[in-house]
Structure formats: structure tokens, C-alpha cells
C-alpha positions as CSV (number, residue, x, y, z in Angstrom):
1,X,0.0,0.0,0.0
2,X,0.8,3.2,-0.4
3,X,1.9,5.9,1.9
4,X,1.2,8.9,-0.3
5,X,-2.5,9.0,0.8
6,X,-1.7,8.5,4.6
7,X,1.0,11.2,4.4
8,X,-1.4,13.8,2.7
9,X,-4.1,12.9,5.5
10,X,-1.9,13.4,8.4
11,X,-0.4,17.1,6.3
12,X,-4.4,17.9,6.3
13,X,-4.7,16.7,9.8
14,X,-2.0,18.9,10.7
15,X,-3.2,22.2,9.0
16,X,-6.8,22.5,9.1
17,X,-6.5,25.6,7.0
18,X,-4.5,23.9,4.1
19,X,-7.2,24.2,1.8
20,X,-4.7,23.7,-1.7
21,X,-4.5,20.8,-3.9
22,X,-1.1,19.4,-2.8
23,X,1.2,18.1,-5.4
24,X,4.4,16.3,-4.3
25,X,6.3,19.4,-4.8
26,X,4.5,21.8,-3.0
27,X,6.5,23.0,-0.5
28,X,4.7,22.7,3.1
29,X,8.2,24.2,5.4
30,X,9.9,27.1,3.6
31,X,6.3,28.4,2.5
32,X,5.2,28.4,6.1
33,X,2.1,26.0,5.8
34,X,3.7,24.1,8.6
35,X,4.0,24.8,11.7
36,X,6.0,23.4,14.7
37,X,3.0,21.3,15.8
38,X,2.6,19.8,12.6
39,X,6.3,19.2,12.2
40,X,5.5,17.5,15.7
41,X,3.3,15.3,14.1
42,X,4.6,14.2,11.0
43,X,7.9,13.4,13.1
44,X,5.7,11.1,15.1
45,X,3.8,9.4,12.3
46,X,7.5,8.9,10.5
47,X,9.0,7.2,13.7
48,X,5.7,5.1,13.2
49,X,6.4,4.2,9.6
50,X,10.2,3.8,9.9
51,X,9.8,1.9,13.3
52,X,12.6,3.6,15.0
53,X,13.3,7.4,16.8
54,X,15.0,10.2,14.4
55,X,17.1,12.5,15.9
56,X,15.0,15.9,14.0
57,X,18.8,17.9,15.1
58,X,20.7,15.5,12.5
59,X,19.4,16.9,9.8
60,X,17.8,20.1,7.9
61,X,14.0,19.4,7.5
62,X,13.6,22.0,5.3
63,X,15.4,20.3,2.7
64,X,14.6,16.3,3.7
65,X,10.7,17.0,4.7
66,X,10.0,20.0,2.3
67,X,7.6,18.4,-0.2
68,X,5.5,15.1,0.1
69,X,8.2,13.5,-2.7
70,X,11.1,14.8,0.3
71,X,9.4,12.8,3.0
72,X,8.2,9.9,0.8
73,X,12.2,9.5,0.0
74,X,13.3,9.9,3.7
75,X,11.1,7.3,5.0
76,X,12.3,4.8,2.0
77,X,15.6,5.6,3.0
78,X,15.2,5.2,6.5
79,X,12.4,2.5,6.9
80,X,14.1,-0.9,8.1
81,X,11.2,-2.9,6.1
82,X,13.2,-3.0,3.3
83,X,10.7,-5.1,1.6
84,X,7.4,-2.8,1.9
């Protein structure tokens, strides 16, 4: 199954005011649609998906968790079900 549609719900979750048709490269950090709380939750729902803690000081989200394609990538790249 796919993650894309879980992602996008938890983003909507998040922001009850993001009312725009999000692509995979909209940006949802450096535009400001995000705040700190939803960071807070999307950090949680990725230590869910990946099955382990991340350390959110050993990287820059703004680059890694900018778009839905970013965070897609990230939690491929992190996730130990290697398998899917």
C-alpha cells in the first residue's frame, strides 16, 4: 500500500487551514504552511512508519521534509522494512 495518501491525510490533519490541492512538490516548510505542531506530528507518524526514533537535530528538515516526494524519499531511505 501506499503511503502517499496516509501522508497527505496526516499534512491535512496537521493544518486544518491547508485548503490547496497538494502536489508532491508543494512546498509545506519554507512556505510556512507548517508549523512546529505539525512538524511534531509528522515526526511522530514517520518514527511510526520507519519503526525507530530520528534525531529531528541530525538533519535540515527544510530540505529532507519540504515536499511530500522529500518525505516519501526519507522514510524509504530510513524505513528498516526494506521489503514494503
Amino acid at each position: 500500500m501506499s503511503l502517499r495518501p496516509l501522508l497527505v491525510e496526516i499534512i491535512k490533519k496537521s493544518n486544518l487551514e491547508l485548503n490547496i490541492d497538494m502536489k508532491d512538490d508543494t512546498s509545506l516548510i519554507k512556505s510556512g504552511l507548517f508549523d512546529s505542531l505539525a512538524l511534531f506530528n509528522l515526526a511522530a507518524w514517520i518514527e511510526q512508519e520507519i519503526n525507530k526514533p530520528i534525531d529531528l537535530t541530525s538533519f535540515d528538515l527544510s530540505k529532507e521534509w519540504d515536499t511530500i516526494s522529500d518525505i516519501l524519499r526519507f522514510i524509504e531511505k530510513h524505513s528498516d522494512s526494506k521489503g514494503g
